[in-house]
C-alpha positions in Angstrom: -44.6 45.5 95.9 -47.2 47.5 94.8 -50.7 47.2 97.0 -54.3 47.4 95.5 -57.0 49.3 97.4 -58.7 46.0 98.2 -55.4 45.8 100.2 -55.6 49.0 101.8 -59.4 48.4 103.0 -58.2 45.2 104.2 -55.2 46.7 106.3 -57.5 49.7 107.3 -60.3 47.2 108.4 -58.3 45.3 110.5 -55.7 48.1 112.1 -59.2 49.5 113.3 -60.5 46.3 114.5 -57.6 45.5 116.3 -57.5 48.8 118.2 -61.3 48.7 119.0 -60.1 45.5 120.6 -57.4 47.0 122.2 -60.1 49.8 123.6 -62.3 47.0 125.1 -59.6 45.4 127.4 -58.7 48.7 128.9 -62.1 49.6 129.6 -64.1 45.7 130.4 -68.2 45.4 130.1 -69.6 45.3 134.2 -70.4 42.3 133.5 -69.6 39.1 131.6 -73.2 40.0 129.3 -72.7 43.9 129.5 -70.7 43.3 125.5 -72.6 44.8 122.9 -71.1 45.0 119.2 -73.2 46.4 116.3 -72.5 44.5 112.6 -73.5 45.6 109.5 -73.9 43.6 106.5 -73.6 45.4 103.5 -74.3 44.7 99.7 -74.8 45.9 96.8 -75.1 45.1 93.0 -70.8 44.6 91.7 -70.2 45.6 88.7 -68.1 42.5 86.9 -64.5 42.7 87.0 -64.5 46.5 88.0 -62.2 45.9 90.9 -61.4 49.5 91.6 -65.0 50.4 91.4 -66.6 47.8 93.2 -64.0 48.5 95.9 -64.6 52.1 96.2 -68.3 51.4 96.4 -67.4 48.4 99.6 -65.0 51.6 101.3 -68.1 53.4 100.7 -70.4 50.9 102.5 -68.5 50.2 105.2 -68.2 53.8 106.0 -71.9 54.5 106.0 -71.7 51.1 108.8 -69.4 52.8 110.7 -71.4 56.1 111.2 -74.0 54.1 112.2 -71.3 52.9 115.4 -70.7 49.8 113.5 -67.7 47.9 115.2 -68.2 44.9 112.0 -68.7 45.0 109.1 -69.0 42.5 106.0 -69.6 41.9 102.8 -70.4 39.0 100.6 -67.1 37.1 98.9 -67.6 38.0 95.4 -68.0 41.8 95.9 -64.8 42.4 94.4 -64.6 40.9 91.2 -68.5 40.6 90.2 -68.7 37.0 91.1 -67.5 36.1 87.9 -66.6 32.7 89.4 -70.4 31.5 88.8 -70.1 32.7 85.7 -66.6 30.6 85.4 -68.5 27.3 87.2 -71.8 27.6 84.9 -70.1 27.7 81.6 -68.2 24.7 82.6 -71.0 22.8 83.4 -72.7 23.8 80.4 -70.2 22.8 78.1 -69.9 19.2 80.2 -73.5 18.7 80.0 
């Protein structure tokens, strides 16, 4: 099976947010309210159906999050492919209407 690199961020994301978990329940906040996580939301303008670049450009963004002691980070759902679904959705209305 051959993975993408939308794969690899994916697997890479989460490996790192399970051991950050793993990190907190060895060392628990003082206190119930002592938890603080940083999240970053990044974006950015996709480029459509440039998967490879538009993923580079996420890995990018989620890096500069994580110098910035980001323990989150997201993005929005059509980063990937350009959100060429709305594209997909208004032509279809268009033609119905």
């Amino acid at each position: 099976m051959r993975w993408n690199r939308c794969t690899w961020i994916f697997l890479i994301i989460f490996s790192w947010l399970t051991q950050t978990s793993a990190a907190q329940q060895d060392n628990p906040p003082a206190s119930p309210g002592d938890t603080t996580v940083r999240v970053a939301a990044v974006s950015f303008v996709p480029k459509k159906l440039d998967l490879e670049g538009n993923a580079d450009r996420l890995e990018r963004a989620f890096r500069e999050a994580a110098k910035g002691d980001a323990k989150v980070a997201v993005g929005p759902e059509g980063t990937l492919d350009g959100y060429v679904v709305n594209q997909i959705i208004a032509a279809n209305f268009l033609r119905k209407g």
